[in-house]
Every structure is written in C-alpha cells, then in structure tokens.
N, C-alpha and C positions, 0 to 999 in steps of 0.2 A: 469923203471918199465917194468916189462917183458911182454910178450903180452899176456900170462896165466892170470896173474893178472888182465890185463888191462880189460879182457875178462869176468871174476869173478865179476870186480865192474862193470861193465858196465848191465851183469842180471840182478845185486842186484836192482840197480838204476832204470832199465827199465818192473822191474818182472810185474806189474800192465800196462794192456795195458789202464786201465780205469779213465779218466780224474775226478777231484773233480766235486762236484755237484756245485760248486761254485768257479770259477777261478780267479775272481778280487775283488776289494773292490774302491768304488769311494772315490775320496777327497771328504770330507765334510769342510764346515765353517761353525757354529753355532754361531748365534749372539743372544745375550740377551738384551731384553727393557723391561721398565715396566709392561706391557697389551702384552706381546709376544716373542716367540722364533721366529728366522729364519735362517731358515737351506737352505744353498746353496750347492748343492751337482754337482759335475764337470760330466756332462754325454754326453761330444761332440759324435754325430754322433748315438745316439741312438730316436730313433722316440719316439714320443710321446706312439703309441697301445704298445710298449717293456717295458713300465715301468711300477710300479706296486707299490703305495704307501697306507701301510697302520697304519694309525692313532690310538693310545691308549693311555689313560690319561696321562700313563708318559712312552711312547715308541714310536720310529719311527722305520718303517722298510720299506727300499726301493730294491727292488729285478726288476731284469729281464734281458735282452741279448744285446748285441753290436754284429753284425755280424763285419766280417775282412771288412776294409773301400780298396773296388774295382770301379776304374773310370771305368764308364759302357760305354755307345753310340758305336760308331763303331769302335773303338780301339778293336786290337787284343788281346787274354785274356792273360795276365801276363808269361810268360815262366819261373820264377825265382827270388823270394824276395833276396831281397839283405842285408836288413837290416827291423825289425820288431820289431817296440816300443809302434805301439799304441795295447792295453792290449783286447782281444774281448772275446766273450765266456759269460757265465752265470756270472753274480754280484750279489752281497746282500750287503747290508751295515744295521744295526743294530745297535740304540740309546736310552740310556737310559735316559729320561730326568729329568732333575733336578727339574722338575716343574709338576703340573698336569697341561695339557692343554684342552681346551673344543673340543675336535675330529668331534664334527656336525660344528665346526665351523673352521677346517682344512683350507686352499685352499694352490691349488700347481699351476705354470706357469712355463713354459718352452721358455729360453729367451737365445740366441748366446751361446746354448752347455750347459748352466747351467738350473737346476731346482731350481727354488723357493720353499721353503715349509713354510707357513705362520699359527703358533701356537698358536694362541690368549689362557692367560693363564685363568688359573682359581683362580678369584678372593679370596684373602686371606680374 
C-alpha cells in the first residue's frame, strides 16, 4: 500500500474527532424464577454514585461511566500504557423484558464488581 493511500484511509477512519455518546455495553446475565427476574450486570471498578438504573414494567436500562483504572497513592503517574483491555468511558446497556415487572418493588445491590438487579414479576 503506498503511503497516499495509507494517508487517504487513515482521514477517512480518523475524520470525526468525537467520541460515541456511549462507548461500552456491560455483560449481562438474566435469570428467570417464578415471582422474578435477575439481572447481573459485570461492572468491576465503577462506584456505586456512576450508575444509574432505571426500572419500567417491561424495561431495564442501566447507563453511566467507568473512569481508566490508575493505581493512585505515591507511585509516579504512568509514563506509557502498554497494553489496554479493561473497556472505560460512558456505558448503557438496555433490556427488553419478557415479563412485566412491579418497578416500586425493584431493588439493585452492588456485590465483588457485579450489580444485582431484583425484578419481582407481576402476578399473571
């Protein structure tokens, strides 16, 4: 490839300096019981005030940020990533659920990196 070319797809690719409004998507696991859904959603390293869950008969929507994971105290600040896997920036993740569920009777807990989300249904 000649370095014209190389130079051409590289604009195309980089034309937008502006990041999505939403850069990641968590793992979810959705488990089904009789009297409830529950939804485990992977969110290592994001604080409890960063998340943002809101409940509708037959919707989940969990949105909010993971900053880059930096070892703080008196270590010197980073000179150079070397490799970069864990995913940070703005997340939404959006569910359509299969069920209606009762939304005043929601609750979420936040347990070793994962959130619980506890959907008690509504009785057939």
């Amino acid at each position: 490839m000649t370095n014209a070319i190389a130079d051409q797809l590289q604009k195309l690719h980089f034309a937008s300096p502006r990041m999505p409004a939403v850069a990641w998507h968590p793992a979810v696991n959705v488990y089904v019981y009789g009297d409830r859904l529950e939804v485990c959603v992977e969110l290592a390293g994001v604080p409890k005030g960063e998340i943002e869950v809101q409940v509708e008969a037959r919707r989940l929507l969990i949105r909010g940020e993971r900053k880059a994971p930096e070892r703080g105290g008196d270590r010197p600040p980073c000179g150079r990533l070397l490799v970069m896997e864990i995913t940070d920036g703005a997340f939404e993740r959006v569910l359509n659920l299969p069920v209606e569920v009762r939304v005043e009777d929601a609750e979420a807990a936040q347990e070793n990196g994962l959130v619980w989300i506890t959907l008690p249904r509504v009785a057939a």
